[in-house]
N, C-alpha and C positions, 0 to 999 in steps of 0.2 A: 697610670694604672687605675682601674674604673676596681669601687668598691661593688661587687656584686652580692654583698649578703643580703638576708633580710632585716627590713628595717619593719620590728614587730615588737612590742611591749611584750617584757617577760612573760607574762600570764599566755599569752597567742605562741608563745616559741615551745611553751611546756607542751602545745596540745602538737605543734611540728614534729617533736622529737618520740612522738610515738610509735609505735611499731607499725599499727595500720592507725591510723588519723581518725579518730571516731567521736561521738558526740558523746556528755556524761550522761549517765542511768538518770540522772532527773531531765534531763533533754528526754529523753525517748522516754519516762514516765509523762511527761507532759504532751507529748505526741499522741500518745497511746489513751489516755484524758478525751483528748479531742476526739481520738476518731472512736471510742465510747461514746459518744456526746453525739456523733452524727449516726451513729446506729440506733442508738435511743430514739432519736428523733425520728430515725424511719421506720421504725419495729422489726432493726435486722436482729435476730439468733446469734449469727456469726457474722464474718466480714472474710472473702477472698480479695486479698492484694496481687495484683499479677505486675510481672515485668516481663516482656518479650522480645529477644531479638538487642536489649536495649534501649527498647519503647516503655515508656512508662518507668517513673522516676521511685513509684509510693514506696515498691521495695523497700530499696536505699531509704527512704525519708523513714521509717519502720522499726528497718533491721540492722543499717548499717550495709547491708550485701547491696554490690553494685548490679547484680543483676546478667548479667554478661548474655545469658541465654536466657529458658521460660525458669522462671521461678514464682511458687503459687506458695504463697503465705493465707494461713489460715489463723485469722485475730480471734480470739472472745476476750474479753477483759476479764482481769483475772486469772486467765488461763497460761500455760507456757505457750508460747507461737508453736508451728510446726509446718515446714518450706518443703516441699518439694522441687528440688533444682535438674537441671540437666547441665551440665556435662558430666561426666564421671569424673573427668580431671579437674574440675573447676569444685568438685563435692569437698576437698579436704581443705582448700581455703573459706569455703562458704561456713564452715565448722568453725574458723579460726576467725571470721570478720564477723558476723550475723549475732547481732546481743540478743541474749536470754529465747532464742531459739533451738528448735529440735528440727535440725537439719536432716535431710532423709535423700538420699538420691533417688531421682525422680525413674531411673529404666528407661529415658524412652517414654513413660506412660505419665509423664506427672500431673496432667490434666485426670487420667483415672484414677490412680492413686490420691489426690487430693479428693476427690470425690468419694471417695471410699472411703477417707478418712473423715468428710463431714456427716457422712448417713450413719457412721457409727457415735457420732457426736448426736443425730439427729437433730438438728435445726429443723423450722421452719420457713424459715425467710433469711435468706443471704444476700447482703450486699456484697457490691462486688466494686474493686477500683483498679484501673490500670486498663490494659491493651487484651479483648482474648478472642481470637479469633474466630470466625462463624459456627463454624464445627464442632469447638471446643466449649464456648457458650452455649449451643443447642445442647449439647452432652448434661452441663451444669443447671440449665431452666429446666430438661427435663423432669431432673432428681428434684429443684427445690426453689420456691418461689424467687426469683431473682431480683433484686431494686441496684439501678444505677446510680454508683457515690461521687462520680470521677467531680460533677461540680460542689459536691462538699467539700472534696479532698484537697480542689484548685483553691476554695476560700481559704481553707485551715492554712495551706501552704504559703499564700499571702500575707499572713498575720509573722512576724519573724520574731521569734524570742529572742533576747542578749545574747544568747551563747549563737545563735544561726548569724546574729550580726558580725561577731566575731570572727565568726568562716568566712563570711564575704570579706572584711578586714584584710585575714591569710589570703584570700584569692586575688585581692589587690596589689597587696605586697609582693606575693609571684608576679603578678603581672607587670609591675614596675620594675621589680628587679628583670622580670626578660627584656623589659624597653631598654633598663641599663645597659 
C-alpha cells in the first residue's frame, strides 16, 4: 500500500487545512508595499488590476480571488480595494475569498462601473496591470491618463517572499504526492 499523504512541515499543513488556502494579511500588506512603490514611481493616482477570461494572474496576486471571469480591482494604498467581477454566481464566493475588498457585482458592465467608480475617486493618471481588451481600454484612456504596469508587476512578481516560497513548497508536495 502506497502512502499518499502529504509530506509538509507542520507550519505548510496549518496553511492546507484552511477553508479557501490564502496568503497572511502581512503577505498581501507587502504586496500591496510594492505595488504603492511602482505607482509612486510612475505618478499613478490609482492602479486598475484586471483578470480576464483567466488571463492575467495580478488579481489573485492582490486579492486572493482567482479571477474566473473580468474582475477590475481598483488599488489606492491606503484605501479599501473595490472589484468589480462578473459572473453573478461567482459574486458570493468573490465576497468569501477576495482579502480586505469591496466586492461589487459587475451587471454585465464592470469595465463601466469601474470607471465610474474612478471619476468619482477623480484620479489623474491610472496605472493599469493585467489583460483589457481594446474596447475596454479605449473606454478607460478616454476618461484618464493611462501608464502600462504589466512589466513592473512581472519584476515584483519575480522577487518571492518566504511565505510565496512556502506555496511552491505545497505545490511540490501535491505534485509528488500525485507522482506517488
Amino acid at each position: 500500500m502506497t502512502d499518499n499523504t502529504l509530506q509538509l512541515e507542520p507550519r505548510l499543513q496549518t496553511i492546507m487545512q484552511q477553508q479557501y488556502p490564502r496568503f497572511s494579511a502581512a503577505e498581501y500588506a507587502r504586496r500591496h508595499q510594492a505595488l504603492a512603490a511602482a505607482m509612486t514611481k510612475h505618478g499613478c493616482d490609482h492602479l486598475l488590476v484586471v483578470t480576464d477570461h483567466r488571463a492575467g494572474n495580478a488579481v489573485q496576486w492582490a486579492t486572493g480571488w482567482p479571477g474566473t471571469v473580468e474582475a477590475y480591482v481598483i488599488f489606492k494604498p491606503a484605501e479599501q480595494m473595490v472589484m468589480h467581477m462578473e459572473w453573478h454566481n461567482h459574486f458570493p464566493l468573490g465576497r468569501k475569498i477576495a482579502t480586505d475588498v469591496d466586492v461589487r457585482w459587475g451587471e454585465h458592465q464592470g469595465i463601466t462601473k469601474t470607471i465610474a467608480e474612478l471619476k468619482h475617486r477623480g484620479p489623474k493618471r491610472v496605472g493599469i496591470i493585467g489583460p483589457l481588451v481594446v474596447s475596454k481600454f479605449r473606454q478607460l484612456e478616454a476618461a484618464f491618463e493611462v501608464v502600462m504596469l504589466d512589466a513592473e508587476y512581472t519584476q515584483l512578481r519575480m522577487r518571492k517572499s518566504a511565505e510565496e516560497i512556502d506555496w511552491l513548497r505545497i505545490g511540490a508536495a501535491l505534485s509528488d504526492a500525485g507522482l506517488r
